[in-house]
FIDRENFI-350129 format. One record per residue: residue in three letters; x, y, z of N, C-alpha, C, O in turn. Coordinates in pm, whole numbers, plus 50000, padded with zeros to 5 digits. Example, Ala and Ser with C-alpha at 12.3 -4.5 7.8 and 13.67 -1.06 7.14 Angstrom:
REM FIDRENFI-350129
ala513194943150780512304955050780513204967050780514244966850846 ser512854977550708513674989450714512905000350787513415011450804 
END
This chain:
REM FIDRENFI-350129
unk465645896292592466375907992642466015910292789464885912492832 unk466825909792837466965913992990466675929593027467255936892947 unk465765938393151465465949893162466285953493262466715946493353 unk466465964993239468105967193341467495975793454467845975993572 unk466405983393387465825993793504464655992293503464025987293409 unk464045997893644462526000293652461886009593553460696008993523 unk462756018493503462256027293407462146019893268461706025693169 unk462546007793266462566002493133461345991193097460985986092991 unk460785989493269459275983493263458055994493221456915990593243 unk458186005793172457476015293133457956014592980458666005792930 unk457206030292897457906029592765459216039992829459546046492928 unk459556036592717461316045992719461336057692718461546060492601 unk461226068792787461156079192781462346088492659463416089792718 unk462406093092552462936097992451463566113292438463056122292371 unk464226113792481464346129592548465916134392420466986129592382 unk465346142592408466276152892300467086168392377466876179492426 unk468056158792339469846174592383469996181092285470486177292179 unk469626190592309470116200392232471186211792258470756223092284 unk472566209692252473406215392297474386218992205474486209992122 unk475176228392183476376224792091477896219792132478836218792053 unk477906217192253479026213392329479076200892319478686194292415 unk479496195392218479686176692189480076169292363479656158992416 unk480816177492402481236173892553479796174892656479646169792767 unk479236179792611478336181892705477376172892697477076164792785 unk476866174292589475886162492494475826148092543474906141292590 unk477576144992509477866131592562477536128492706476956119292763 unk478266142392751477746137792931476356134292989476126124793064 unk475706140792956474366147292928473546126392906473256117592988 unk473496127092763473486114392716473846101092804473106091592829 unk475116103092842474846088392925474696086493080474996076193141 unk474156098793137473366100993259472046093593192471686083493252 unk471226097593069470086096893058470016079093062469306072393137 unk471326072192921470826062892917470916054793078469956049493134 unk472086055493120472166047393295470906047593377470526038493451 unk470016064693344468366065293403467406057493361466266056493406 unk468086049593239467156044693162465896050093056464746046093036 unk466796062592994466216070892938466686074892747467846077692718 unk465966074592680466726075192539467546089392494466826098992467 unk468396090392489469136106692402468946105392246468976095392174 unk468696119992213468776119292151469536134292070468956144792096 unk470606135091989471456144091961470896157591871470216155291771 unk471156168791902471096179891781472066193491857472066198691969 unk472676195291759473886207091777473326220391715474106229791696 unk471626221691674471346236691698470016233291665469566221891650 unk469336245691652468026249191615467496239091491466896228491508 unk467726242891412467736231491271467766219891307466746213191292 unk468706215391352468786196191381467956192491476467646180591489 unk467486201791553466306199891708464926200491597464086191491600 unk464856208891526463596207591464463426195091360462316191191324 unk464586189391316464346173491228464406166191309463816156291267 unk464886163491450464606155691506463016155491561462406144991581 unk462716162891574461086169491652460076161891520459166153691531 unk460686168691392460026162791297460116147191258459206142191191 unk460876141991287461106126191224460256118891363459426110091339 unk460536123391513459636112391609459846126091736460886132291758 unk458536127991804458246136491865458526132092030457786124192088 unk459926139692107460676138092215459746136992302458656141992275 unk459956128892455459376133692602459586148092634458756156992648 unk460936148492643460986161992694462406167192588463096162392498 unk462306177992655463606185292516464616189892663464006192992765 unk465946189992661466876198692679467616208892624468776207492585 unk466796222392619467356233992531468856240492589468876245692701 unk469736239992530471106249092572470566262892557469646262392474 unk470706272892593470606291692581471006293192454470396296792353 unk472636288492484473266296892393473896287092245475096284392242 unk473126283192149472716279992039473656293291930473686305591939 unk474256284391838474616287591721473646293291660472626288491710 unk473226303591550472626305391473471026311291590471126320091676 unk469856304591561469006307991648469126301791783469376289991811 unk468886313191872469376312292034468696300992089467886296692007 unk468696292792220467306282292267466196291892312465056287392300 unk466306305492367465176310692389464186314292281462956314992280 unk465156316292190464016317992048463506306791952462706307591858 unk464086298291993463906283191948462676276292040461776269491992 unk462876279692194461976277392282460376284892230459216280792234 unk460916295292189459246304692175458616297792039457446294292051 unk459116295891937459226288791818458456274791863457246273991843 unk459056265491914458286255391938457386253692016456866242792042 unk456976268592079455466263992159454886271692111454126277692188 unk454876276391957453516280591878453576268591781452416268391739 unk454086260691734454046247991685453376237891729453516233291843 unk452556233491642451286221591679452006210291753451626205591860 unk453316205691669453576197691690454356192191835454186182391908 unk455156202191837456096204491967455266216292144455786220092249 unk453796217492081453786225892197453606223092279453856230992370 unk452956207692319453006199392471454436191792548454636185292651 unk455356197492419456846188892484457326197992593457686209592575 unk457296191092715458056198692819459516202292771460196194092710 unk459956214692800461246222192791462326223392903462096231892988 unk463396216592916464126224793009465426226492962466196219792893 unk465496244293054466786250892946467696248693023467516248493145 unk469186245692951470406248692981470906254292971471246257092856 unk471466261993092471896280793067472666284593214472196284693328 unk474036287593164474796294493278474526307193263475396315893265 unk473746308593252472366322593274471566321193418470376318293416 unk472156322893525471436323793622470666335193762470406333693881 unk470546345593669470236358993679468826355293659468396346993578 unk467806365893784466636358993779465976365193679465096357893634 unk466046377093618465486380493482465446370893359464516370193278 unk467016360893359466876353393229465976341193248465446335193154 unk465866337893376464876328793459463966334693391463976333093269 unk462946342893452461676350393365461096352793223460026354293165 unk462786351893197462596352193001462636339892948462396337292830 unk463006330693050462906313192964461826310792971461216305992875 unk460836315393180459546309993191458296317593088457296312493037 unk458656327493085457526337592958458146327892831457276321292774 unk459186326692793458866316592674458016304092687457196300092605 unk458256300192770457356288692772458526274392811458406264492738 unk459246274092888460446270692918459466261093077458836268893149 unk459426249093111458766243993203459816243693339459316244793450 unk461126242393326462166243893418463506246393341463766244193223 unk464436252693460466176253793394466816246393534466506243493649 unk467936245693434469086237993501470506252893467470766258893363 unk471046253893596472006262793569473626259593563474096259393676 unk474556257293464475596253393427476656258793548476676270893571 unk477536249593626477616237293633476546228393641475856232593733 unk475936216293585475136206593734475836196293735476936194793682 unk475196188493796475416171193856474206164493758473016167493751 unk474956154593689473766147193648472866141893678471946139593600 unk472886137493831471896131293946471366142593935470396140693862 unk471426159593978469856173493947469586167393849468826158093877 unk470016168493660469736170193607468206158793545467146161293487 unk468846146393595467816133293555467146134993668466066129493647 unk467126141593832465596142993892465116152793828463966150593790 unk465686166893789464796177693704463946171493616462766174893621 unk464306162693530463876158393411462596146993464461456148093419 unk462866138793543461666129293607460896139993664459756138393620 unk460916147493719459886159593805458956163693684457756161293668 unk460296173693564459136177893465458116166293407457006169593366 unk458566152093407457766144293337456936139093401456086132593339 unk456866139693530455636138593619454266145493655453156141893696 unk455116161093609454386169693593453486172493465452516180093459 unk453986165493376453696168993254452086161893218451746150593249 unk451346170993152450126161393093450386145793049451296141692978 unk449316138293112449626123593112450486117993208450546105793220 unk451346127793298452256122493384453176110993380454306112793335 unk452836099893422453656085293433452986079493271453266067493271 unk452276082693145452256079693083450656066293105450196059593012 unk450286066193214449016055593266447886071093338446906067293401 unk448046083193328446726087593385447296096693493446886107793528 unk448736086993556448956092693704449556108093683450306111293592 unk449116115793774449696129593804450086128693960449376122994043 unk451346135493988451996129994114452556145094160453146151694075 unk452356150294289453446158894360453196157394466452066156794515 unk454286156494522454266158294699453566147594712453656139394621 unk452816145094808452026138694835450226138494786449346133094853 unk450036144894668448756142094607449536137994459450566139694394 unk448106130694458448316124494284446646118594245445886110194292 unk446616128994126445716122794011445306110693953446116101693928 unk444276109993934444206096093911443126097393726442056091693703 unk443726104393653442766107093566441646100593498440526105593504 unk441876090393438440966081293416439696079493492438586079093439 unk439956078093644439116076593742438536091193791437466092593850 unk439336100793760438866116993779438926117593938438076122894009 unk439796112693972439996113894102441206117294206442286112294174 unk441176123594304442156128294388442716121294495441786116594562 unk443686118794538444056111794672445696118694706446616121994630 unk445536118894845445966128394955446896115695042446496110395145 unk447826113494994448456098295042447596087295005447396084894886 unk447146081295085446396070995028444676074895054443876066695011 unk444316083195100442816090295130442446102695002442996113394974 unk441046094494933440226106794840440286115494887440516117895006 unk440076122994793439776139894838438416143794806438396144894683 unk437636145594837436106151594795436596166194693437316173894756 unk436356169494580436826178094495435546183294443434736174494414 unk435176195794423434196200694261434766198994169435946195794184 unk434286200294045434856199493950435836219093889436776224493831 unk435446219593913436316238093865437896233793939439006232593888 unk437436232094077438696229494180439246215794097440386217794057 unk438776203394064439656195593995440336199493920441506195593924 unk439956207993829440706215093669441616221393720442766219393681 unk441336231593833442656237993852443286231393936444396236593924 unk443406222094028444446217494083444916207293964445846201094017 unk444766202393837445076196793768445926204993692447086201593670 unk445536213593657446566220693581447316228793664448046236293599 unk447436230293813448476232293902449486226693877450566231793849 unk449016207393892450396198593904450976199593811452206198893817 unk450226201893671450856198093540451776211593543452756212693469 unk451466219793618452656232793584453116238493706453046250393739 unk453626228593774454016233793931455586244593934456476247193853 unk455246248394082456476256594089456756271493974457816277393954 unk455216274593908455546285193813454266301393826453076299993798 unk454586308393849453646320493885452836322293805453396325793702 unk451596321793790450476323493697449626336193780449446337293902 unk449156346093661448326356193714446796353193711446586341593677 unk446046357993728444596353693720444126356293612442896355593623 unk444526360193466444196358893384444796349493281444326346193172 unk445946345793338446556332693280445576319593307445146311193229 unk445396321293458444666307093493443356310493455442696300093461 unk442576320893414440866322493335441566308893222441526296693211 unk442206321393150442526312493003443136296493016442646289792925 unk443876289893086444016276793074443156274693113442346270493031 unk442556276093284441166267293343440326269593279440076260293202 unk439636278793269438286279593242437856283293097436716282893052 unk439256287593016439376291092865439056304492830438346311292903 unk439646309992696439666324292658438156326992616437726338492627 unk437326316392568436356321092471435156325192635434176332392615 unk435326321692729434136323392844434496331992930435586330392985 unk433746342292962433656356892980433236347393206432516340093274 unk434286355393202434496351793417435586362493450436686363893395 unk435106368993541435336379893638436636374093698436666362893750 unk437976383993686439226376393762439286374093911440206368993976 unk438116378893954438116375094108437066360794121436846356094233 unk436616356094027436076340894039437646328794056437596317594106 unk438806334994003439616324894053440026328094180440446317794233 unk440146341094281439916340294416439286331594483439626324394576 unk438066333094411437096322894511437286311894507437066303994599 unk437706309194401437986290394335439626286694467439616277994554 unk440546294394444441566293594523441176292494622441626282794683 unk440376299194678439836298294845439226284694859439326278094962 unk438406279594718437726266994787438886252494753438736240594780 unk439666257494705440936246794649441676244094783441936232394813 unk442076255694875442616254995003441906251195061442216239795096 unk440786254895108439716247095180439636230795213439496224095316 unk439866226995010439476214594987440986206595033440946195795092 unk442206212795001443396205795067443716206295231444416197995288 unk442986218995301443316219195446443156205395491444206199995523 unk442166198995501441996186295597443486177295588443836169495677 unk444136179295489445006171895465446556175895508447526168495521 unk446456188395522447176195195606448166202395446449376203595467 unk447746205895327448236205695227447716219895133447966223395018 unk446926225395236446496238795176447856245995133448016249895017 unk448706247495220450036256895190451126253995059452256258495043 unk450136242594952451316239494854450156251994744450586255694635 unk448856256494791448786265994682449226278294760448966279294880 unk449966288894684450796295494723450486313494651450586314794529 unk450166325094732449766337594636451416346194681451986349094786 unk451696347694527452736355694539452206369394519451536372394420 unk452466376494600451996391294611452556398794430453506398294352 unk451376404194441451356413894282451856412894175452276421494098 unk451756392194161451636382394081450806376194061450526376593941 unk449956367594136449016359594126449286348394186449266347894309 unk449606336994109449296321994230450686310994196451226310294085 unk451056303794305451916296694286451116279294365450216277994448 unk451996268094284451396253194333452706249094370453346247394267 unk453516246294489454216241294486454386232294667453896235394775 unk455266221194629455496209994673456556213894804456816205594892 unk457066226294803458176230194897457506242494951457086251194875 unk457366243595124456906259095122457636269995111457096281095111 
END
């Protein structure tokens, strides 16, 4: 068998539509396979969860507006589930009011796509979330902008130059990339970085932020961590 894409010298990335618009689905579907990417079909809540159950997706494409149970409540549903709670999510929703934005990201929604798109957004959305995603390229790599992880090796590089890192500052710029572009308060990032069960003062992630910028200035890359005023902290790749 002959490999048609670079994406097909990797494993196949398996990604599940969940839409009820057969028209859409299809479209949807053979953007993925041309990316070199697997579809896979469900027309609501129910058929997304036997598919989830029979072989567990890369990433999911949730539609909003779902027959029977909605994708936002389907979304909240599968990230208290063992099984489905590391599958990156992104919703499909001509919902583009920034409140319903807020109510996909509090579900637990990793990015949206807003109805119309272009299938060229939709398959870079989908490579971004999966870059971002724990395990990244599926070998260790974690990638944005111009830094990328090197997990295995526990190491940072800034184009092609290490980064001298502590370890606190590794964790959280690690779990930056893995969740870029999304507002976390300082008690969100206690509980992922440093965990719920260990008792730390919310101004220890100040300080940690301060030495995270510190540690990216030389590189000229301090400005991808980002404080949104009377929110908390943003990681992103665009200033």
């Amino acid at each position: 068998m002959i490999l048609s894409t670079a994406e097909d010298l990797h494993v196949q990335k398996r990604v599940l539509i969940v839409e009820d618009e057969a028209s859409i689905r299809d479209m949807v579907a053979f953007a993925l396979r041309k990316a070199g990417m697997e579809p896979v079909h469900a027309a609501d809540a129910r058929a997304a969860q036997l598919a989830i159950a029979e072989k567990v997706p890369d990433l999911i494409l949730l539609d909003w507006m779902l027959p029977g149970l909605s994708g936002l409540d389907l979304a909240r549903r599968l990230r208290k589930e063992q099984i489905s709670r590391e599958v990156p999510i992104i919703m499909l929703t001509a919902r583009g009011e920034e409140m319903d934005r807020v109510n996909g990201l509090e579900a637990g929604v990793d990015d949206y796509v807003v109805k119309p798109f272009s299938s060229r957004e939709l398959v870079a959305r989908i490579r971004a979330v999966l870059r971002r995603s724990p395990g990244g390229d599926g070998e260790g790599i974690v990638e944005l902008g111009r830094l990328r992880i090197d997990e295995p090796a526990h190491r940072v590089f800034a184009g092609g130059s290490a980064v001298p890192i502590g370890p606190t500052e590794y964790r959280l710029l690690h779990f930056f990339m893995t969740h870029a572009d999304r507002v976390y308060s300082r008690t969100q990032l206690l509980d992922h970085v440093w965990g719920s069960s260990v008792y730390v003062e919310e101004r220890t992630v100040d300080v940690h932020i301060r030495r995270l910028r510190k540690t990216l200035e030389p590189f000229g890359l301090d400005d991808m961590v980002q404080t949104v005023r009377s929110a908390g902290y943003r990681f992103s790749a665009e200033s």
